[in-house]
C-alpha positions in Angstrom: 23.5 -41.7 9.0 19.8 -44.0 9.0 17.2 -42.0 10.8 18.8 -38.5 10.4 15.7 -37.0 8.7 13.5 -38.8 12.0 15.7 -37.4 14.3 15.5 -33.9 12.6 11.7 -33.4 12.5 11.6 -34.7 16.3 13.6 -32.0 17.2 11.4 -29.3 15.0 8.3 -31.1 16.5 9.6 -30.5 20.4 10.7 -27.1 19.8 6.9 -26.3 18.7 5.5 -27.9 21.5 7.1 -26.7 24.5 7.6 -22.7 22.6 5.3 -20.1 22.7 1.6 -21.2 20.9 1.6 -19.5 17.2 -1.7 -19.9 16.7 -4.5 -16.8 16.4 -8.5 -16.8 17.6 -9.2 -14.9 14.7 -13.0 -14.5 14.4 -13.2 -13.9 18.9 -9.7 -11.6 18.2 -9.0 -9.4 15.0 -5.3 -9.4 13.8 -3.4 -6.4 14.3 -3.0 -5.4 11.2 0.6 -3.0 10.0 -0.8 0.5 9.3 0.2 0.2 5.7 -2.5 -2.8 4.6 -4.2 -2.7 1.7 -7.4 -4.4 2.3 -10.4 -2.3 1.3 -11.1 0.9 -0.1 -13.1 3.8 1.9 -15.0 6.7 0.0 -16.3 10.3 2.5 -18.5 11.4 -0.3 -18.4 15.1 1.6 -15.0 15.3 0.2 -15.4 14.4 -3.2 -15.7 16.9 -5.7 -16.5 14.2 -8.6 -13.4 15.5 -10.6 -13.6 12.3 -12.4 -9.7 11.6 -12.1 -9.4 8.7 -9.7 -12.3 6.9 -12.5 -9.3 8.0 -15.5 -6.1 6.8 -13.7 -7.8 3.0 -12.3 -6.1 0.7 -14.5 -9.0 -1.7 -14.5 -11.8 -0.1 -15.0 -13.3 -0.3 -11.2 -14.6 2.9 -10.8 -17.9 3.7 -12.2 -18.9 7.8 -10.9 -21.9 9.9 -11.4 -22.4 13.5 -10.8 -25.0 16.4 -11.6 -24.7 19.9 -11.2 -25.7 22.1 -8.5 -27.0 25.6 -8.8 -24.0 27.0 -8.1 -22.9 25.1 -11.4 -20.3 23.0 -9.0 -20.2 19.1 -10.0 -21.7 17.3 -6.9 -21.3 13.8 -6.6 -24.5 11.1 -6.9 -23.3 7.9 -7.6 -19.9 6.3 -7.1 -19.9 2.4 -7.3 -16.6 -0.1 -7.5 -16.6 -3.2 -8.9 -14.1 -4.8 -6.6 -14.2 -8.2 -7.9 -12.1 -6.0 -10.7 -9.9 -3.9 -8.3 -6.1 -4.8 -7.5 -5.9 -2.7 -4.6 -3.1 -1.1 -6.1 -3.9 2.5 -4.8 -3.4 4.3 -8.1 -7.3 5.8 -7.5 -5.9 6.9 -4.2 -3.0 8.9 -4.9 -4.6 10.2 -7.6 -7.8 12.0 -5.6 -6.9 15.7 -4.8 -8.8 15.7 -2.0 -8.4 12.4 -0.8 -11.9 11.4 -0.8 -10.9 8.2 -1.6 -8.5 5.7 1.0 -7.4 2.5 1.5 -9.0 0.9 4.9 -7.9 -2.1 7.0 -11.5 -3.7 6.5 -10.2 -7.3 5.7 -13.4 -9.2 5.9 -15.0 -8.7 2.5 -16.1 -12.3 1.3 -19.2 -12.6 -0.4 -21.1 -15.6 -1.9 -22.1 -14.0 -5.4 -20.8 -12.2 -7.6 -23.3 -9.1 -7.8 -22.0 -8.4 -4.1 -18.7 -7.2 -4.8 -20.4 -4.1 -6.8 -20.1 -1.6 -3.8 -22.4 1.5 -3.6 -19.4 3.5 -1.8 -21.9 6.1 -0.7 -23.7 3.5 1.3 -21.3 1.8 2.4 -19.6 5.6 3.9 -22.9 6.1 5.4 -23.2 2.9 7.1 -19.9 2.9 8.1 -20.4 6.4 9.9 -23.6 5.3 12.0 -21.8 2.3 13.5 -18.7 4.2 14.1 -21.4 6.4 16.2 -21.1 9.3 13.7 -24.5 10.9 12.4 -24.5 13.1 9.3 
């Protein structure tokens, strides 16, 4: 039959039009996100004992950690920086961390305009996390 296709699209162009509105405010309303998303990676540097094994078991070579030792001659942690223009998000570092320090967040916005910005200092980034959350160390 001639005009099948036309008639076809009308019909997906009505039922659009008169059904509920599919489209999201996104920068005035944040998605809710499923509690399972992979979007970012979180560090509380209180937790990490600088073990080293989340820095062995990253597949790409993200995970660049320093640490000195105390007097107590217990590793404390210094430095812990990701290259996240490297990271797959695969969660690996994660499962691996005994005292999971390290977590996968929901934080989705993480564009950046160069290159240099997706080296994260993951101790700053915990601390300014926990002063706009309200908590104070």
């Amino acid at each position: 039959m001639f005009g099948k296709g036309l008639i076809e699209g009308l019909r997906i162009t009505i039922k659009r039009f008169v059904g509920p509105n599919l489209t999201e405010y996104y920068p005035e309303v944040k998605p809710n996100l499923p509690l399972r998303t992979r979007s970012s990676m979180a560090l509380k540097p209180e937790k990490c004992i600088a073990c080293g094994l989340c820095v062995n078991v990253c597949p790409n070579q993200v995970i660049n950690l320093g640490s000195e030792k105390d007097e107590n001659n217990k590793k404390v942690l210094k430095t812990y920086v990701m290259n996240m223009g490297r990271c797959l998000l695969c969660g690996l570092c994660t499962e691996a961390c005994p005292t999971k320090a390290l977590g996968l967040s929901q934080e989705f916005e993480n564009a950046v305009y160069h290159r240099e910005e997706l080296l994260w200092d993951m101790m700053a980034r915990s601390k300014q996390s926990n002063t706009s959350s309200g908590k104070v160390e």
